[in-house]
N, C-alpha and C positions, 0 to 999 in steps of 0.2 A: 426192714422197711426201706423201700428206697427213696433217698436223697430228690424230693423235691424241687429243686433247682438245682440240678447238675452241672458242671461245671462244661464249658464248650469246647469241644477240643478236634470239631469237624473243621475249623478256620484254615485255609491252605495259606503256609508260611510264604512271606514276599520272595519272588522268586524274578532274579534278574534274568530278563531275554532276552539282554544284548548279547549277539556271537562273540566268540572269541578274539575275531579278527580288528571286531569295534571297541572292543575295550584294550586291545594292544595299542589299536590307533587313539584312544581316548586319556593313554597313559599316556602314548608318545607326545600330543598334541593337545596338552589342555586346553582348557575354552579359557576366552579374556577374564583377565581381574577387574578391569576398568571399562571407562569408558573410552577411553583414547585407546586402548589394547582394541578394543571392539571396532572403535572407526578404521584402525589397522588393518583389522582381521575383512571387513569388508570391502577397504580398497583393493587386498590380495584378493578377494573373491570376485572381484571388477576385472583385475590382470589377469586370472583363470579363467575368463568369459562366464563364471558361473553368475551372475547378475549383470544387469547392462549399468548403462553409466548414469540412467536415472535413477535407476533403483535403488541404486550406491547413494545419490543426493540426499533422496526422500527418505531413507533410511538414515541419514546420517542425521539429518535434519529433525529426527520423530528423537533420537537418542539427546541432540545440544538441546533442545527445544526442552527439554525435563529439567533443564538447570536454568532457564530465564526466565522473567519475570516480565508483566508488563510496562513495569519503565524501564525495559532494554530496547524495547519495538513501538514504544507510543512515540506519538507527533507531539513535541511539547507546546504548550499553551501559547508560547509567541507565533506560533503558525496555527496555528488551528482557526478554521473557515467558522466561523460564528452567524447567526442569524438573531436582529437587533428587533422581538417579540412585540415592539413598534412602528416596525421599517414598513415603507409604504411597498405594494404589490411588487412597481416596475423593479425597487430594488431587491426587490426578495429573487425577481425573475433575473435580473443579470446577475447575481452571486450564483444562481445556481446553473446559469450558463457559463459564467466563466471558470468557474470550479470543477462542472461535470460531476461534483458528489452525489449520491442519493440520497444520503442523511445527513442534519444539521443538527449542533448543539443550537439552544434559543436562549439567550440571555436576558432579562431584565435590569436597567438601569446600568448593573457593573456585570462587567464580561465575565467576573469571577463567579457569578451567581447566575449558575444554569439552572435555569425551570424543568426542560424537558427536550426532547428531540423531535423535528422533524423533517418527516418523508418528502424528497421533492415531488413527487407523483401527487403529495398532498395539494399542491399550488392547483393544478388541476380543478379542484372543489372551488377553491378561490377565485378561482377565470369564471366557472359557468355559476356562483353566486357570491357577489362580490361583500353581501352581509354579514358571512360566516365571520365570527372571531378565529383570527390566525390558533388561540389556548385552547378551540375546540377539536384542532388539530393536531397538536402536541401527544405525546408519546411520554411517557414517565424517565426519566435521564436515569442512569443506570451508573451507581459509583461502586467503584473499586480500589483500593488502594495499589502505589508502586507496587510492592513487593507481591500482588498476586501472583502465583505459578502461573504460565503460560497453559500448561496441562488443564488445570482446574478452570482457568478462565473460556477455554475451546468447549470444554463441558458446558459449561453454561451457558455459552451464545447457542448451543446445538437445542437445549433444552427450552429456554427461555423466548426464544424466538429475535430476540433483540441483538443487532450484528452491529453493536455501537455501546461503549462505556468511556463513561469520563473517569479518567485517573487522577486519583488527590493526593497528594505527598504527606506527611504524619504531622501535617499542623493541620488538617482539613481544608486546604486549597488545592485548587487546579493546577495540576503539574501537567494535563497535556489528555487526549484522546487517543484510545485504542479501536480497532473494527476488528471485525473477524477474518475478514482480507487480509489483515495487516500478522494474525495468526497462524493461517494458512500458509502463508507466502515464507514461513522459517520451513514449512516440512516439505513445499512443494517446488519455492524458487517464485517470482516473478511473477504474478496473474494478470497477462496478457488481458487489456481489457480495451473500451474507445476509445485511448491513443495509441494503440498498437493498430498503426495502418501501413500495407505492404508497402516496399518500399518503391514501385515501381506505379503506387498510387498517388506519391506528392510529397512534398517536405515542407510546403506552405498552405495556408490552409486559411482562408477567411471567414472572421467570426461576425455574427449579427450585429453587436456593438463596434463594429469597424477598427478590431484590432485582430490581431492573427496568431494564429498556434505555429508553431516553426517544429521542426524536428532538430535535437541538439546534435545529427549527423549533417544538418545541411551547410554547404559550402562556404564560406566567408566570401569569395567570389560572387556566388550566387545571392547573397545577402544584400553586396555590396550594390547587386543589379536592381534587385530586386526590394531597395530601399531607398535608393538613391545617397546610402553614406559610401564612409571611407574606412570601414577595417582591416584594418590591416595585421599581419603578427608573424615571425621566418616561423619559429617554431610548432606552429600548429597550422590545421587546414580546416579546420568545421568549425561551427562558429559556439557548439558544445564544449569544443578544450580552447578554445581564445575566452571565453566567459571564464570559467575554469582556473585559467593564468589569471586571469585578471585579479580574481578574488581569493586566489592562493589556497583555494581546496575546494574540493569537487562539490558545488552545492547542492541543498536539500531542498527539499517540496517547500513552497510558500515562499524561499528568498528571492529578493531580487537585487539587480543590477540595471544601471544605467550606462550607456558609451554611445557616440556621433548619436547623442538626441533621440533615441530609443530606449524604452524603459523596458527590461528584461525580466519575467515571474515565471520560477521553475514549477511548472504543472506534474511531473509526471520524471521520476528516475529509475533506472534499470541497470544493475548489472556495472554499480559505482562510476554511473554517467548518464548525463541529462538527457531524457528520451524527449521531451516537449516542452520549449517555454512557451510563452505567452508574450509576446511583443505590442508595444503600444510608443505611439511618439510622445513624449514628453509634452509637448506642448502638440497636441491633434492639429493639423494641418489639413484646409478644406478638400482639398487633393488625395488624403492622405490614402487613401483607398486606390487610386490609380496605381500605389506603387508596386503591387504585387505584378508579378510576370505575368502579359497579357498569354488570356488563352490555357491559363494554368489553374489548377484547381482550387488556388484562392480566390479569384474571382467567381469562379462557379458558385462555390459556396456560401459568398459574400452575403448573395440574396438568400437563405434560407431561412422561415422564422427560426 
């Protein structure tokens, strides 16, 4: 009688189809142990032309990016732009002009205590009906602890739709905000965004509330003209590494500085240097608007709502 469940013996055995010539090359040349052997291994491949020099970034970036965490890349709590879930309209509308953010953490009473997030596009609702309560606008606030992986956290904004979490340190307070921008920009570098303006379009730039966007390449000369102060410094020429000097390391989003009667707020850095402050006179001067360079595209702008 025969064996009912026979044993299988048509199975064709694993059968390597690398040539010989690749497995000589694959003795001679093992693959990385590490990751730093690998970051190695793709800069040689950058000096071989075999990938270009983006390639080389983005890839290097996708490999560091798997060892950090969100509070290696969040904005800690003492910067982060907040929205007061009582503030009256006009101020809701100048934080979100002088910010440029699209989303906002919303506070109640203590800044430590975020309700929810929202959308500037939301203020919109609020212009054409001014009855809406701001909380029926709000977004559920999205917490995460420091130590999330960077990996798992990209998962989740991809998923989730939400491109904004509050980050809490292991007592359950606010250590600081992450976005999904802020994720992207370890694997891709810098996301060029509205203050990445060519450079042959302006370097001063007037804002509705009659204070100005400077560019941290524009000239301390030209500052000088086009303020009516006196800066001066031998060592440096833009008025991005005379700020810089001043404050003894290259400042982050949200500091400011003050010098000749101008108060200075870093909007925007690029590349471990101030792409856009935010200039305003310390004490607003009725004039204060004349002082940008007539004919220049500060003034053009001045008037835009």
């Amino acid at each position: 009688m025969s064996d009912p469940h026979p044993a299988r013996h048509d199975r064709e055995p694993y059968q390597d189809k690398r040539s010989f010539l690749q497995k000589v090359a694959e003795f001679l040349h093992p693959g990385p142990d590490s990751k730093d052997e690998l970051i190695e291994t793709l800069a040689e491949a950058e000096d071989n032309d075999i990938i270009g020099p983006e390639s080389r970034a983005m890839l290097e970036g996708v490999i560091r990016m798997a060892d950090m965490t969100a509070g290696d890349v969040m904005v800690p709590a003492t910067r982060m732009d907040l929205i007061d879930i009582d503030a009256s309209y006009d101020d809701l509308l100048h934080l979100v002009i002088d910010t440029a953010h699209s989303r906002f953490p919303v506070f109640e009473r203590d800044k430590g205590s975020i309700g929810g997030t929202l959308m500037a596009k939301g203020l919109l609702k609020l212009q054409r009906a001014p009855e809406l309560n701001i909380r029926a606008l709000l977004r559920p606030a999205v917490f995460i602890p420091e130590s999330k992986g960077l990996n798992d956290l990209l998962r989740e904004f991809r998923g989730n739709r939400n491109h904004l979490a509050i980050v809490i340190d292991e007592f359950g307070r606010t250590a600081g905000l992450i976005t999904i921008e802020d994720v992207l920009e370890e694997i891709v570098g810098e996301i060029e965004d509205e203050f990445d303006i060519a450079e042959d379009d302006g370097d001063i730039f007037g804002l509705p509330d009659k204070t100005y966007r400077v560019s941290g390449d524009t000239l301390i000369e030209r500052m000088n003209e086009a303020f009516s102060v006196a800066l001066a410094h031998d060592d440096v020429d833009t008025i991005g590494g005379l700020i810089a000097h001043e404050m003894g390391h290259v400042p982050k989003r949200g500091e400011q500085f003050v010098t000749a009667g101008l108060k200075f707020t870093v909007l925007h850095t690029q590349g471990g240097a101030v792409k856009w402050f935010k200039v305003a006179p310390v004490v607003p001067a009725a004039g204060a608007a004349s002082a940008a360079p007539s004919g220049s595209s500060a003034a053009a702008s001045a008037s835009r709502p």
